[in-house]
C-alpha positions in Angstrom: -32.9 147.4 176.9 -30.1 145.4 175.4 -28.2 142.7 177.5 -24.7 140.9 176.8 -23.4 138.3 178.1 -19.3 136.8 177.9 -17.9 134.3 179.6 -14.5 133.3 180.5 -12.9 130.4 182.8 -9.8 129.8 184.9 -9.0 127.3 187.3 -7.1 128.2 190.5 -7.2 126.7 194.0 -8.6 128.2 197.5 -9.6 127.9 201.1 -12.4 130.0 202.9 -11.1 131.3 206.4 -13.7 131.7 209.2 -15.6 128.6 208.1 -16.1 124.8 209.1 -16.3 122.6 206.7 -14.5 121.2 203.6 -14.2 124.2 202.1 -11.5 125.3 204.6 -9.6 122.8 203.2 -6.9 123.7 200.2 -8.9 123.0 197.0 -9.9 123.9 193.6 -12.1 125.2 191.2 -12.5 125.5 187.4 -14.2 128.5 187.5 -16.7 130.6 184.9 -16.5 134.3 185.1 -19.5 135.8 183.2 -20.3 139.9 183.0 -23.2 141.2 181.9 -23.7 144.4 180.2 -26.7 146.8 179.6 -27.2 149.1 177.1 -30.3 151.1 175.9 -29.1 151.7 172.6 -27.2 150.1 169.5 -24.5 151.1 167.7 -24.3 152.2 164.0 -23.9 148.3 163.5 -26.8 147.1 165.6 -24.7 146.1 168.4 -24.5 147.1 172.1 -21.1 146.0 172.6 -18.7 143.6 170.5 -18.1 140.3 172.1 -14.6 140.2 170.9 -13.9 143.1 173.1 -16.4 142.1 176.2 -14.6 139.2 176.2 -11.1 140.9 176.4 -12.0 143.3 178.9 -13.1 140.3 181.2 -10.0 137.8 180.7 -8.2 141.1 181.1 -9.4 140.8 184.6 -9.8 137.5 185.1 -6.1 136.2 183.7 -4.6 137.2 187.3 -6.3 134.0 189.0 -5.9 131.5 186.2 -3.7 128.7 188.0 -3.0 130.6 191.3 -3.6 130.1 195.1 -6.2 132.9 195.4 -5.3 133.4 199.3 -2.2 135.1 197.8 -3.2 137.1 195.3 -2.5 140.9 195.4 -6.3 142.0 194.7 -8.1 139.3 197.4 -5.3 139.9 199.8 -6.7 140.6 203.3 -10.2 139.5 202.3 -11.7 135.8 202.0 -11.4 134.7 198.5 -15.4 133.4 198.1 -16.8 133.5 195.2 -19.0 136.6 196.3 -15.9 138.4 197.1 -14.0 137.8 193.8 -17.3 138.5 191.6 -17.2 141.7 193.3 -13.5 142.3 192.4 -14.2 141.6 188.7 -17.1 143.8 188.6 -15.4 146.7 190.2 -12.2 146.4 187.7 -14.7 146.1 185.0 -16.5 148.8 185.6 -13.9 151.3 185.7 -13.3 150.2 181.7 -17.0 150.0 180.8 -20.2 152.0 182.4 -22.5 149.9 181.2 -21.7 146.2 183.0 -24.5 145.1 185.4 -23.5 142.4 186.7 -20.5 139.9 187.6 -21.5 136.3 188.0 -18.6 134.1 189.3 -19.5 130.0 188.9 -17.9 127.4 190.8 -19.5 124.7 189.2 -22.2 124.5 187.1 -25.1 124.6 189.8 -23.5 127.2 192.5 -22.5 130.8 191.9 -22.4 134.2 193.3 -23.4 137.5 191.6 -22.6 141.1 192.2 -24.3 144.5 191.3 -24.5 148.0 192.1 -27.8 149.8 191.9 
């Protein structure tokens, strides 16, 4: 089994509802979006996938939250923007473009993130 890997970042600003703490506080994040694909087979070229177009398919996704106030967004409207909630929006738009992504991991900094995956 073959695994990729891409990255991407944005920075955009939040506040958790339902909790106590800072975090229900306006502030911000420069976030890292990373997907992870599988793939039990290479291409003609010896690739699973080409980065240049993992890549694209992710900031595709990601580009909405890049210097927003993810309360209002469209897509995380009605739900509380955590990171578990908004790696589970990028992997389900992802997924529609790509059958083989396992994973979403969404970073808030570079010691906390959140994951999301279907069986």
């Amino acid at each position: 089994m073959y695994e990729v890997r891409v990255k991407t970042d944005f920075s955009a600003a939040h506040n958790l509802n339902n909790y106590r703490g800072k975090c229900e506080r306006l502030h911000g994040h420069n976030w890292v979006a990373e997907a992870v694909f599988s793939y039990a087979t290479l291409d003609k070229s010896g690739m699973a996938i080409d980065f240049r177009a993992a890549k694209k398919m992710l900031k595709g996704v990601v580009e909405k939250f890049d210097h927003a106030y993810l309360n209002d967004l469209k897509p995380l409207k009605g739900i509380n923007p955590t990171s578990e909630n908004i790696a589970k929006f990028i992997y389900g738009s992802l997924k529609k473009t790509n059958k083989n992504l396992k994973s979403v991991l969404v970073w808030e900094n570079e010691n906390s993130c959140a994951a999301y995956m279907e069986d």
